[in-house]
C-alpha positions as CSV (number, residue, x, y, z in Angstrom):
1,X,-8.7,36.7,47.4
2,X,-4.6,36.3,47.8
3,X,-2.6,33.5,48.0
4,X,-0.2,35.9,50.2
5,X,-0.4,34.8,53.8
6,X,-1.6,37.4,56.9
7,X,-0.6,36.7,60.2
8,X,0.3,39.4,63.2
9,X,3.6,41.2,62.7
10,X,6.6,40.5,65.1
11,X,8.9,43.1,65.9
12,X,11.1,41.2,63.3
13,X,8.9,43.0,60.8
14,X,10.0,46.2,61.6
15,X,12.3,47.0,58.9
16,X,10.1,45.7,56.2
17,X,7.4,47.6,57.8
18,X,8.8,50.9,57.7
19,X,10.1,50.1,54.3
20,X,6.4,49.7,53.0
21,X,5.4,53.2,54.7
22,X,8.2,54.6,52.9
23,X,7.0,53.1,49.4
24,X,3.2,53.4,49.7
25,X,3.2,56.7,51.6
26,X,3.8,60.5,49.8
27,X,2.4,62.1,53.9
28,X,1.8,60.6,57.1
29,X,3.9,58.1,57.1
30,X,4.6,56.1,60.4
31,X,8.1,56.1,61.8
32,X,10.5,52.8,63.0
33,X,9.8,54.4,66.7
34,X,5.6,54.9,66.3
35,X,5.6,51.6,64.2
36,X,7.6,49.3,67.3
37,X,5.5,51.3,69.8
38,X,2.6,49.6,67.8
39,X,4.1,46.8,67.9
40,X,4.5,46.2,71.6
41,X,1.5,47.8,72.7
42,X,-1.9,46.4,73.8
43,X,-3.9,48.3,72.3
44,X,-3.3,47.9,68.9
45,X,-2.7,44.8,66.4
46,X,-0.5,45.3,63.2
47,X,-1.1,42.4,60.7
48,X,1.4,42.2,57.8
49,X,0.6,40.1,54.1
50,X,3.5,38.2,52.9
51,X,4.2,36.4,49.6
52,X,8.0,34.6,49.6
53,X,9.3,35.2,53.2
54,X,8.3,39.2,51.7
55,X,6.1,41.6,53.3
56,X,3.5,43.3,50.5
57,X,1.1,44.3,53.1
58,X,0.5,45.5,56.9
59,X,-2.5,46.7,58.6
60,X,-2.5,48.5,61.5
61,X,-5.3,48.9,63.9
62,X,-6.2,50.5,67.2
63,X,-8.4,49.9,70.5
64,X,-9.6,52.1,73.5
65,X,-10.1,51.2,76.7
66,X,-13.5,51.4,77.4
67,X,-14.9,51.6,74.0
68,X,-16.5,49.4,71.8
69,X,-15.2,51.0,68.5
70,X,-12.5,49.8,66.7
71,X,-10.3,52.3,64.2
72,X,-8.3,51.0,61.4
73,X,-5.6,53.6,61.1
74,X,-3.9,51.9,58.4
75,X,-3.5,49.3,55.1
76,X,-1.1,49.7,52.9
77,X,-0.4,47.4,50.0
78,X,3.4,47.4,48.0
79,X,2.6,49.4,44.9
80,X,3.7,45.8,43.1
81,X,1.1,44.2,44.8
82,X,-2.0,46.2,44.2
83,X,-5.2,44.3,42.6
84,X,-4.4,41.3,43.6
85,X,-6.5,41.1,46.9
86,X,-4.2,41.6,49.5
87,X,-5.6,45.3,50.9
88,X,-9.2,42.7,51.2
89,X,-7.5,40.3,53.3
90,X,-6.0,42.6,55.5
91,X,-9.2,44.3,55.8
92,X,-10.8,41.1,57.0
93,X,-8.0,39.9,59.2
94,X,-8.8,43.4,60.9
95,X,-12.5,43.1,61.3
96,X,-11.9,39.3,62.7
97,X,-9.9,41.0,65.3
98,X,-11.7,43.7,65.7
99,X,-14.7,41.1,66.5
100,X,-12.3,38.9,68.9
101,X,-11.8,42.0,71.4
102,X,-15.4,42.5,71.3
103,X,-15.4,45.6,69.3
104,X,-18.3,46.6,67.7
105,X,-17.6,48.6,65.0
106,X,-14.7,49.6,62.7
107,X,-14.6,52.9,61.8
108,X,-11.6,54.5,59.4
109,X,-10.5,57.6,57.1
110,X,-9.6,57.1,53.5
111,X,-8.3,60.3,51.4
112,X,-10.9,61.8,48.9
113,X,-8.7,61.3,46.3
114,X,-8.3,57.4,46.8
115,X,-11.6,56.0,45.0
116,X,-10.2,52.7,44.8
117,X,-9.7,52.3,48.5
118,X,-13.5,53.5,49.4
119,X,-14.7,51.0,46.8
120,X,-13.1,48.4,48.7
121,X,-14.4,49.4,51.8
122,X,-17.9,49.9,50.9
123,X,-17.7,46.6,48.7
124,X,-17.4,45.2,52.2
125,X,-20.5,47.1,54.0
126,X,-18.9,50.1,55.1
127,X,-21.1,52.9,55.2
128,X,-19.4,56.6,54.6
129,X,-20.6,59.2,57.8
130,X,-18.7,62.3,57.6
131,X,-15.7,64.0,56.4
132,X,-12.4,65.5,58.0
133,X,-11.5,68.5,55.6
134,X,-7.7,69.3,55.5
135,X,-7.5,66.2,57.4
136,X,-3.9,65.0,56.3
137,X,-0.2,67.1,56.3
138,X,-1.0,68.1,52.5
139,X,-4.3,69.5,52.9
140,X,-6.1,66.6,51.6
141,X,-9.9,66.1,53.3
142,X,-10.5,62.5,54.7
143,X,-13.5,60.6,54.1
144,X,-14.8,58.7,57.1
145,X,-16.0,55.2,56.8
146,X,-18.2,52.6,59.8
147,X,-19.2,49.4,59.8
148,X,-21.4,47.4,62.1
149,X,-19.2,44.5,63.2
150,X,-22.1,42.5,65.4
């Protein structure tokens, strides 16, 4: 896989964090405010990748109360950083905690136009179920993505 090291982010992420949004994401892009809201809340778990004391990778991922389906809003990799395995690890790091709160399912959107992340994600049993059309700020459709955690 990586030889970057994922562990949960701390609020002394934040900065780096919001850094990566800015350099992986054109739209959509999370703010300082939603990304420490994440941060401090219960029902969510951000994960960052690091290589060198560096963050090149955060994943964010959401819980409901009373459901047993997990949504991973989130990976983004540091452009420098692609191919190398990190997006995988953070994707796995996701399902395991997915799993640990008993969730049991991950479900996510990916943009049409990004092949290489629904290779990933079907690469690891994901199974595509629907579509969002003009799903993100640009008009984009979003292709939705499940898989059976249990």
């Amino acid at each position: 896989m990586t030889d970057a090291h994922i562990r949960r982010a701390t609020m002394g992420d934040l900065d780096a964090l919001v850094e990566l949004e800015n350099s992986v994401f054109e739209v959509e892009r999370m703010s300082a405010r939603q990304l420490r809201r994440h941060l401090e809340s219960l029902s969510a778990e951000v994960f960052v990748a690091t290589r060198e004391r560096r963050v090149v990778g955060a994943a964010v991922l959401f819980f409901r109360r009373a459901s047993n389906v997990a949504r991973l809003y989130s990976i983004a990799v540091a452009p420098s950083e692609r191919g190398g395995g990190i997006g995988e690890g953070l994707l796995v790091a996701a399902e395991q905690a997915a799993r640990r709160r008993g969730s049991r399912s991950l479900r996510l959107e990916v943009r049409s136009d990004n092949a290489g992340a629904q290779r990933l994600y079907e690469r690891h049993g994901y199974h595509h179920f629907g579509l969002h059309r003009a799903y993100y700020e640009d008009g984009h459709d979003a292709q939705r993505y499940e898989k059976a955690l249990a």
